[in-house]
C-alpha positions as CSV (number, residue, x, y, z in Angstrom):
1,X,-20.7,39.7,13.6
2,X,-20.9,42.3,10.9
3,X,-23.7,41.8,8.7
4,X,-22.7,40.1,4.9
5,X,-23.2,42.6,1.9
6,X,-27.6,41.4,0.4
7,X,-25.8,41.5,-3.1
8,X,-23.4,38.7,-2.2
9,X,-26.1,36.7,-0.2
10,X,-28.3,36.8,-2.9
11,X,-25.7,35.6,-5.8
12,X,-24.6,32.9,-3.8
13,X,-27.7,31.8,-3.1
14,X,-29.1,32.1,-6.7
15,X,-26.3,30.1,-7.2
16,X,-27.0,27.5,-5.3
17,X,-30.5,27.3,-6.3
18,X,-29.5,26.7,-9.6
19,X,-26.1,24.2,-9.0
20,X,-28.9,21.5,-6.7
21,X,-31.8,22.3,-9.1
22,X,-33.7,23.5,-6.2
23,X,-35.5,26.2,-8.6
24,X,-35.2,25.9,-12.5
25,X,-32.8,28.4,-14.0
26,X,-35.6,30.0,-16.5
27,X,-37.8,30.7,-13.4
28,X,-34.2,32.0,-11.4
29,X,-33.8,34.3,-14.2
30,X,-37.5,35.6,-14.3
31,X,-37.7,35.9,-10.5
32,X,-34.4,38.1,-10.7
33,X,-36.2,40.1,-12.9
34,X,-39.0,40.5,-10.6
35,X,-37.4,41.0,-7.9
36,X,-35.3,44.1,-9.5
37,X,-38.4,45.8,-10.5
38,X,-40.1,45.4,-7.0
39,X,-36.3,46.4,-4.8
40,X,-36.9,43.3,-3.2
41,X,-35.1,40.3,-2.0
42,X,-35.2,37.7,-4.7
43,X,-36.1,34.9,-2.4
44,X,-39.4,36.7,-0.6
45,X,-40.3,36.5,-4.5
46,X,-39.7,32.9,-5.0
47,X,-41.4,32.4,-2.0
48,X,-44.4,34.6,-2.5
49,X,-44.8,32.6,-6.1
50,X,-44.9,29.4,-4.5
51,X,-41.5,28.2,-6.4
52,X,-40.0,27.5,-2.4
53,X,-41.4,27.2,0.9
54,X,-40.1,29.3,4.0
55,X,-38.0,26.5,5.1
56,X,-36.5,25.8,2.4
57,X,-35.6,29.8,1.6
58,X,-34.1,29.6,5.6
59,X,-32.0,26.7,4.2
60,X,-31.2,28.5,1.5
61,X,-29.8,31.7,2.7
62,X,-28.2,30.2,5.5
63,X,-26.2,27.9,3.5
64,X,-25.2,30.9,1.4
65,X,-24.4,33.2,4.3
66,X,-21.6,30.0,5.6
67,X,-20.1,29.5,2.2
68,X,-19.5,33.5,2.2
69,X,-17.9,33.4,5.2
70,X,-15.9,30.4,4.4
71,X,-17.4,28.3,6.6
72,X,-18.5,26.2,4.2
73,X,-17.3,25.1,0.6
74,X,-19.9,25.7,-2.4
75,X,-19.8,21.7,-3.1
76,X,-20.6,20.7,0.9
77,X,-23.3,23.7,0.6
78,X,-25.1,21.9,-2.2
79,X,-24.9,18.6,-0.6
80,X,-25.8,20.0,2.8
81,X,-29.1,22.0,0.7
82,X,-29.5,19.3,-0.8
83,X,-30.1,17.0,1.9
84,X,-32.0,19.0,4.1
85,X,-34.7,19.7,1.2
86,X,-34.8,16.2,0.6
87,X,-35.2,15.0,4.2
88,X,-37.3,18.2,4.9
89,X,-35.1,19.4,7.8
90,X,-33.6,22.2,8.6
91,X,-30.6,23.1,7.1
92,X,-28.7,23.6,11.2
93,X,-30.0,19.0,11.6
94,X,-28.1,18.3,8.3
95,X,-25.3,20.6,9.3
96,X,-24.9,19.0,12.4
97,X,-24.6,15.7,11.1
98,X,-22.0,17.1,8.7
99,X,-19.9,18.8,11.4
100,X,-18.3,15.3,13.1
101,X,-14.1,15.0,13.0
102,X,-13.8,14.3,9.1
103,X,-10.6,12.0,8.8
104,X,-9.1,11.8,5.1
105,X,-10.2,8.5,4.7
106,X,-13.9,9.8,5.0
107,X,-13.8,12.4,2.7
108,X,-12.1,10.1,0.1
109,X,-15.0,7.8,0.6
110,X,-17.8,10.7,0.5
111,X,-16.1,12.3,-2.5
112,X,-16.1,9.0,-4.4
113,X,-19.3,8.3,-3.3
114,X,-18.8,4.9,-2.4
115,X,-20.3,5.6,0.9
116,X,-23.2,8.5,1.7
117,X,-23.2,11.6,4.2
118,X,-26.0,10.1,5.9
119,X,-24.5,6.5,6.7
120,X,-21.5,7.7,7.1
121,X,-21.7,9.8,9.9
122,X,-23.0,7.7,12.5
123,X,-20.2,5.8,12.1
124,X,-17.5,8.3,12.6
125,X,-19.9,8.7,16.0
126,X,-18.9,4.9,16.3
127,X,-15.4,4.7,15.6
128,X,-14.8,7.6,18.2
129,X,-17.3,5.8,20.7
130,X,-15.8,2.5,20.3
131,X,-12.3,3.7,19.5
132,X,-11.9,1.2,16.5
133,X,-10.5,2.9,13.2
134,X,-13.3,4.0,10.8
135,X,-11.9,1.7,8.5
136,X,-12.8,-1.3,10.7
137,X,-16.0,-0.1,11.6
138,X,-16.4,0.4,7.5
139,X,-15.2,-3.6,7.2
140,X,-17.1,-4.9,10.3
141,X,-20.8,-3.4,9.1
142,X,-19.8,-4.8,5.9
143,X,-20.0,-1.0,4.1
144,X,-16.7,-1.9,2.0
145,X,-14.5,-4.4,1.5
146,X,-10.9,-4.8,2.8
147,X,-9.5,-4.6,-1.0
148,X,-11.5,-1.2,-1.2
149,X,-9.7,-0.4,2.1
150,X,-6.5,-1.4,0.9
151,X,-7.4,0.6,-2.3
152,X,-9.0,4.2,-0.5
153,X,-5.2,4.0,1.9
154,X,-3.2,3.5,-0.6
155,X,-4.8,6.9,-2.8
156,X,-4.5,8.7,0.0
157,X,-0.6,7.6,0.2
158,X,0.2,8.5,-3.2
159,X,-1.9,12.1,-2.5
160,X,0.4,12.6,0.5
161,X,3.2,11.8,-2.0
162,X,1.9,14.4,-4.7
163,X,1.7,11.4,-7.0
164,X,-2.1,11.7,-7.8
165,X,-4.7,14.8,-6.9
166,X,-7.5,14.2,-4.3
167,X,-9.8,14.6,-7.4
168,X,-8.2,11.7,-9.3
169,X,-7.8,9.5,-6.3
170,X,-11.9,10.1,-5.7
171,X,-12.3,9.3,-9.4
172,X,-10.1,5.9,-9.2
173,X,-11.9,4.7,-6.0
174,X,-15.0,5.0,-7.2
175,X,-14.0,3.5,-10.6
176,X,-12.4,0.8,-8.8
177,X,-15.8,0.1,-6.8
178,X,-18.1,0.0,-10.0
179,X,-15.6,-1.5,-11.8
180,X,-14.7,-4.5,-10.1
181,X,-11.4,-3.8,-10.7
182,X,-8.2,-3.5,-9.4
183,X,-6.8,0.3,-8.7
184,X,-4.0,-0.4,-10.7
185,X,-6.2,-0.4,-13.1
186,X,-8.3,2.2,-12.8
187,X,-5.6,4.8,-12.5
188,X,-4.3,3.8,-15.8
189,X,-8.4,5.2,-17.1
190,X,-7.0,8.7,-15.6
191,X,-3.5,8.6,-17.3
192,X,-1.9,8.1,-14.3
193,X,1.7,7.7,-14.9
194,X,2.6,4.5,-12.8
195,X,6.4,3.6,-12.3
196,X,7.4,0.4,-10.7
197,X,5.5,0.3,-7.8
198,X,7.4,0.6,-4.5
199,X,6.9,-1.9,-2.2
200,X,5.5,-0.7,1.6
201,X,7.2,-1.2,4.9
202,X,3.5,-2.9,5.4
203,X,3.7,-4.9,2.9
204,X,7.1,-6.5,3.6
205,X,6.1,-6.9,7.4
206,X,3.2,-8.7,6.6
207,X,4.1,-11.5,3.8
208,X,7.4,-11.9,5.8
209,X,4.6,-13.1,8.4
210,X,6.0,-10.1,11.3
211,X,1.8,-8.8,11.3
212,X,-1.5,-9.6,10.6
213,X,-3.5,-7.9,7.5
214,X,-5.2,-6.4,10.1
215,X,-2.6,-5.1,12.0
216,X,-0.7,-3.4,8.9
217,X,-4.1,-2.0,7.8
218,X,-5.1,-0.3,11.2
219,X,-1.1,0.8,11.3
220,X,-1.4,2.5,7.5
221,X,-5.0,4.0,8.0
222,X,-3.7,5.9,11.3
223,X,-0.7,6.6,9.4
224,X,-2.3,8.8,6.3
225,X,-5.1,10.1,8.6
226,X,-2.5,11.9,10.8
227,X,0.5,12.2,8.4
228,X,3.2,9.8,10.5
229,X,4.9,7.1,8.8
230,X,3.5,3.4,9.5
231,X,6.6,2.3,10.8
232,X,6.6,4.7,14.4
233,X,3.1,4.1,14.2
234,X,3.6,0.5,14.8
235,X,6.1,1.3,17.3
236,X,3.8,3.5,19.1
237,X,1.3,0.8,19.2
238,X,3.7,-1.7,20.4
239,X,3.4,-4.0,17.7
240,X,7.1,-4.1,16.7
241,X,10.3,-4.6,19.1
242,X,13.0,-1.7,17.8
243,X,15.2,-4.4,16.7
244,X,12.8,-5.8,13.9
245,X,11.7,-1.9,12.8
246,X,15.2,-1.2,12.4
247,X,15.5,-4.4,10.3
248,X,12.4,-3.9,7.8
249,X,13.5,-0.3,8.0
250,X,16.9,-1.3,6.4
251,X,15.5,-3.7,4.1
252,X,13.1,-1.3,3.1
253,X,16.1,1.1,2.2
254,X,17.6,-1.4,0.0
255,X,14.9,-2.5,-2.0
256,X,14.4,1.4,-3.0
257,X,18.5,1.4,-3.8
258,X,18.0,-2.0,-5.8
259,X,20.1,-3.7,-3.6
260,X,18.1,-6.4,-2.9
261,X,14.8,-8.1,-4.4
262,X,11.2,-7.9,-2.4
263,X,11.6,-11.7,-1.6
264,X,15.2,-11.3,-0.6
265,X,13.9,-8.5,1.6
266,X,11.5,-10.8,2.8
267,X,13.6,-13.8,3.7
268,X,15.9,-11.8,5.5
269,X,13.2,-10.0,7.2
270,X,11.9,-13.7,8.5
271,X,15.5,-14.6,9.8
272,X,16.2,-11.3,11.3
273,X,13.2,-12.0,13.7
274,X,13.4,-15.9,13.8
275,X,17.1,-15.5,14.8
276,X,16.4,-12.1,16.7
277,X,19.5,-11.0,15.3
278,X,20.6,-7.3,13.6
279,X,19.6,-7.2,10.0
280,X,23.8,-6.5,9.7
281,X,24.4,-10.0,10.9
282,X,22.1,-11.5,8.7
283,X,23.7,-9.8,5.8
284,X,27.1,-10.7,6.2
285,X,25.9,-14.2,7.0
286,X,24.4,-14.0,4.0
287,X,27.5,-12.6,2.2
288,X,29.2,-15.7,3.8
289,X,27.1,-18.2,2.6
290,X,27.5,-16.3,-1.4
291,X,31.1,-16.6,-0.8
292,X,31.3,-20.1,-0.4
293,X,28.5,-20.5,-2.8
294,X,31.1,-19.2,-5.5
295,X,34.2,-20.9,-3.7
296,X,32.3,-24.2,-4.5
297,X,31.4,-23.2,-8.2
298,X,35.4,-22.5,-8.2
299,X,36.0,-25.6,-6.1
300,X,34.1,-27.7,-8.6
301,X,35.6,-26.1,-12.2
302,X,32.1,-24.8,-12.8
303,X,33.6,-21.2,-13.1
304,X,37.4,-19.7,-12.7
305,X,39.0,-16.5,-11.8
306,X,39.2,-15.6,-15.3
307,X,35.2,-15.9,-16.1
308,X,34.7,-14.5,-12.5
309,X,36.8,-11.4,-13.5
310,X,35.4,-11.0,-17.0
311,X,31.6,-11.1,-15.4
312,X,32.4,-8.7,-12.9
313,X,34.0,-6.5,-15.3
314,X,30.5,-6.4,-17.4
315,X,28.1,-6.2,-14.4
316,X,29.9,-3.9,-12.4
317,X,26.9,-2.5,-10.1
318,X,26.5,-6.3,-9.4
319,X,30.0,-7.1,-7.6
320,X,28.0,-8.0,-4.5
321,X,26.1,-10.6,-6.3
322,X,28.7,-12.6,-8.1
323,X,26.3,-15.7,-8.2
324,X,23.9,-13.7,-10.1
325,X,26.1,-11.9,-12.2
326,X,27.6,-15.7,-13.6
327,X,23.9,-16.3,-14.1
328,X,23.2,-13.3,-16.1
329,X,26.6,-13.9,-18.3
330,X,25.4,-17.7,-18.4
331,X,28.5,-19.0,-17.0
332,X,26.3,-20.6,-14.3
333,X,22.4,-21.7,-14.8
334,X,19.9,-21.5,-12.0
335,X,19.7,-25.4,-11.6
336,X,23.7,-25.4,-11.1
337,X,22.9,-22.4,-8.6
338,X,20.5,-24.0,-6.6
339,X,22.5,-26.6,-6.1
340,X,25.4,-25.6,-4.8
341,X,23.5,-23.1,-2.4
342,X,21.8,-26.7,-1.4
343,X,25.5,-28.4,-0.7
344,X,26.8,-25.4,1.0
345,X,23.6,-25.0,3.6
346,X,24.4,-28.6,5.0
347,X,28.2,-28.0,4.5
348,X,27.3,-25.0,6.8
349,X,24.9,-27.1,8.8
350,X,27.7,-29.3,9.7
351,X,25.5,-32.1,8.0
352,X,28.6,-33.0,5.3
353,X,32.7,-31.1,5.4
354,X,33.5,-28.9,2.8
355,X,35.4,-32.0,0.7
356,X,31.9,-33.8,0.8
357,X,30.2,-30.6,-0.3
358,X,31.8,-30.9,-3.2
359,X,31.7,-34.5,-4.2
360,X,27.5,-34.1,-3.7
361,X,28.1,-31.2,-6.0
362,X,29.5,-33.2,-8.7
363,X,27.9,-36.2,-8.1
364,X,24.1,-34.6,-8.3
365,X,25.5,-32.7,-11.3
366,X,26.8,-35.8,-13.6
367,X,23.9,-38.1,-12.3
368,X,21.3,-35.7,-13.1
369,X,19.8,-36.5,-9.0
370,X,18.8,-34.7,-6.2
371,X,20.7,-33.8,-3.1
372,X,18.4,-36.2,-1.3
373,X,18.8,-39.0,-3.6
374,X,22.7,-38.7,-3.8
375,X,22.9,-38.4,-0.1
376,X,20.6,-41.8,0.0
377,X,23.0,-43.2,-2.7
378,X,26.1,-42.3,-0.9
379,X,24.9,-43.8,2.6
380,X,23.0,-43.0,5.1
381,X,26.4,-43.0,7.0
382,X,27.6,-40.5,4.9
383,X,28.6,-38.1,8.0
384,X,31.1,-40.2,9.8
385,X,32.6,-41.4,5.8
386,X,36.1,-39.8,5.6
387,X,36.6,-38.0,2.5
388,X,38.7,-40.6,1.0
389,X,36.1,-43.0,1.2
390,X,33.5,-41.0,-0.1
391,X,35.9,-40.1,-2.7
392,X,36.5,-43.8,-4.2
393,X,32.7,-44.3,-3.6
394,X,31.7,-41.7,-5.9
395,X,34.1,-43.2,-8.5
396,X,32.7,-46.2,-8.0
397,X,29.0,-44.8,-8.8
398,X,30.4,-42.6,-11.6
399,X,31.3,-45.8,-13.9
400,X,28.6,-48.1,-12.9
């Protein structure tokens, strides 16, 4: 190994003297002066003054000598100095400790201070030894909480996005700890521009109840730590069939193309797998049940073709939610909505015919009753009623 230049060696060391207060800068500056006049090594002066001991000037130059080979960064070289003068070790102990497999997650933690070199690296030892994720190890010795877990993954996703710097996302963390706050809320203390947030493939697997909290955590924290999206690691884990990651996949695509609302995306989510069915099928049944959702409206002279064309003709990039589009031009108000949707679920149940559909429709609608309560009105023999009948009994009930 060629030997490093005495100049550099002794720069970088004064350097670090002064950055981790190990000697005070006026007595740096003196002992400089010193040493020039004598043609010796600063640090035999420092030494033969009493300002260090000889372990400590070992510590010294060593870490200097790794930071000018790039071994080491200037901030890890004054923690490292630090540490070891502290501790009164030598400088190769602390190193040691310091060289264990460093996962993102721990040098987000260690940069926002939330956790310390020292407890921290035992438990990297752990995780490896025990071959849980350093995040549960974190959770289980009760070092952070799962919100701060949540919190550190999610940083580290919008860093692997270029949305945030490491440096900010440190800063947020460690706001968010001292705080008590929600990240969210501490980003906005950095001027942080935050758009709509958009909603993760975790998070859509786990309130449609596919995975634990635990599962999509473990999934998310192996997914930033080695750059692969959550959704193959879940696969690779064997925690999701293909079928139901194709679905959330899909959903997931929609909501980003504002196709479709998170608990839309949700809902269908919970069929696709209840039903183990394509998230394709679901869709068009879906796109069944809106078209007779409408027909009904139609049925029932709620709307016509003409207020129907003149919505659809304002809310263009809604033609696949006609419902909602009458909503929005108040043709159509969410009670009315609900309510047919209600009529045309048993209609599609096979619970009541299409004719009866409609006659519930109208009769909830003019009676200002549920779709229970007209159902108990109309008879509890209300399947095997022929339409006729059901027909003149409505009348009846109209004008009583």
């Amino acid at each position: 190994m060629n030997a490093l230049p005495l100049n550099s060696i002794n720069k970088t060391a004064s350097d670090l003297a002064k950055e981790t207060r190990l000697v005070k800068p006026e007595i740096l500056s003196q002992v400089h002066a010193v040493a020039d006049s004598l043609q010796i090594p600063f640090g035999r002066v420092l030494v033969m003054h009493g300002h260090l001991g000889e372990g400590d000037l070992t510590s010294l130059l060593l870490a200097a000598s790794l930071i000018i080979r790039g071994e080491l960064t200037f901030i890890d070289g004054c923690t490292l100095l630090k540490e070891a003068t502290s501790e009164c070790l030598p400088f190769e102990d602390v190193l040691g400790r310091f060289n264990v497999t460093r996962g993102k997650l721990s040098q987000l933690l260690l940069k926002s201070q939330i956790v310390s070199e020292k407890l921290l690296v035992p438990l990297i030892k752990e995780a490896e030894t025990s071959g849980l994720t350093l995040g549960e190890t974190l959770i289980e010795y009760q070092i952070i909480t799962v919100d701060e877990l949540k919190a550190a993954i999610e940083t580290l996703t919008l860093v692997r996005g270029k949305c945030i710097s490491e440096e900010v996302a440190a800063l947020a963390l460690r706001s968010m700890h001292s705080w008590k706050c929600t990240l969210t809320e501490a980003l906005t203390h950095f001027d942080v521009p935050l758009t709509l947030v958009t909603p993760r493939l975790g998070e859509l697997l786990l309130t449609a109840g596919v995975l634990s909290e635990k599962q999509v955590l473990i999934a998310a924290e192996m997914g930033v730590e080695s750059d692969t999206p959550i959704g193959e690691v879940l696969f690779r884990l064997g925690l999701l069939p293909p079928l139901v990651l194709k679905a959330a996949l899909r959903l997931q695509s929609m909501l980003l193309s504002g196709r479709l609302s998170f608990p839309q995306a949700q809902e269908l989510l919970k069929q696709a797998v209840e039903h183990k069915l394509p998230v394709e099928q679901v869709l068009q049944e879906l796109g069944e049940l809106k078209r007779q959702v409408l027909e009904l409206l139609k049925q029932a002279r709620v709307v016509n073709g003409t207020n129907l064309t003149h919505t659809l003709a304002i809310y263009e990039s809604l033609t696949d939610e006609a419902s909602r589009a009458m909503m929005l031009a108040r043709y159509v108000d969410m009670p009315t909505l609900r309510l047919a949707i209600r009529c045309v679920v048993l209609m599609r149940r096979n619970t009541i015919t299409r004719q009866q559909a409609e006659h519930v429709f109208q009769h909830c609608r003019k009676s200002r009753i549920s779709v229970s309560e007209a159902l108990r009105e109309l008879t509890c023999v209300l399947p095997v009623l022929d339409d006729a009948k059901l027909a003149a009994r409505l009348k009846v009930a109209r004008t009583a």
